[in-house]
N, C-alpha and C positions, 0 to 999 in steps of 0.2 A: 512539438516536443519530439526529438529523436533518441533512439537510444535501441539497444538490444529488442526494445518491447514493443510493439504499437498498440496505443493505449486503446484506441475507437475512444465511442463520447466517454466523457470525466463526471461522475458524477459522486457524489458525497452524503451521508443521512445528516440528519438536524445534529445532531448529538457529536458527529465527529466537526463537523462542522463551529459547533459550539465549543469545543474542547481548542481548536486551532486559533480561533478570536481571540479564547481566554488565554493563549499562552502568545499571543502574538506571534504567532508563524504560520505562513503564508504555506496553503495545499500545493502549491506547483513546486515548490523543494521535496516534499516529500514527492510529488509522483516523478520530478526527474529521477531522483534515487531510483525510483521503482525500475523506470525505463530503461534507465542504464543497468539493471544488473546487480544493485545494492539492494541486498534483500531485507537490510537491516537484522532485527535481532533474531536471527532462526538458527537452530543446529542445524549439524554438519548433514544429514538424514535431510530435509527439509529443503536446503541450499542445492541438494543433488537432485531433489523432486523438480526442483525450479528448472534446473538447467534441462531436465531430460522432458519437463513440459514446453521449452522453448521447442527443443528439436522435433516434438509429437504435437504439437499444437495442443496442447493440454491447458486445463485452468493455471493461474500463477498467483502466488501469495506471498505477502512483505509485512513482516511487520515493525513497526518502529515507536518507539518510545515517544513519546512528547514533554518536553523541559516545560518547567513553569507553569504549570496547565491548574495549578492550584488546588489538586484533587488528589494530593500523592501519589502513585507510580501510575501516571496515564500513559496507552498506548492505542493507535492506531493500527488497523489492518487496511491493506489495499490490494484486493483480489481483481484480475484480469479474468475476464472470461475466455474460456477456451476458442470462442471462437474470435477475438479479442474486438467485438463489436462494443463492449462497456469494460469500464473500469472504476472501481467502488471502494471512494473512502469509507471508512466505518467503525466502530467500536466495538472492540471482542464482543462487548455483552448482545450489541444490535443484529449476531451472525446467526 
């Protein structure tokens, strides 16, 4: 996967992971967004934090909604570590 970001390993917790089955969408859509620079729903504060952890090697954080998840307004988070050796799907509630 290429993009603004290098992911290092991809990995996911049970619960987001379950959330993605149930809505039928595939985690590699969401982490290309990530990689590219699609931070999904974050204010304007949050979007600047991003860009200026690119440039410092800082942690990185996206979050995004998921359609049809059957749970009313579900969303995903996907944090980079700042040293970007991991990348972590997950559920606000699992942080």
């Amino acid at each position: 996967m290429t993009g603004k970001l290098p992911l290092g390993r991809m990995v996911a917790t049970p619960g987001a992971l379950e959330i993605l089955l149930e809505a039928e969408e595939s985690p590699s859509a969401y982490l290309a967004r990530h990689a590219s620079g699609d931070w999904g729903d974050l204010d304007a504060h949050d979007r600047k934090e991003n860009e200026l952890s690119l440039k410092n090697g800082w942690r990185v954080f996206s979050s995004y909604p998921v359609k049809d998840a059957g749970v009313g307004d579900t969303r995903i988070w996907i944090i980079t570590e700042a040293d970007r050796s991991v990348t972590t799907i997950l559920l606000p509630e699992e942080y």
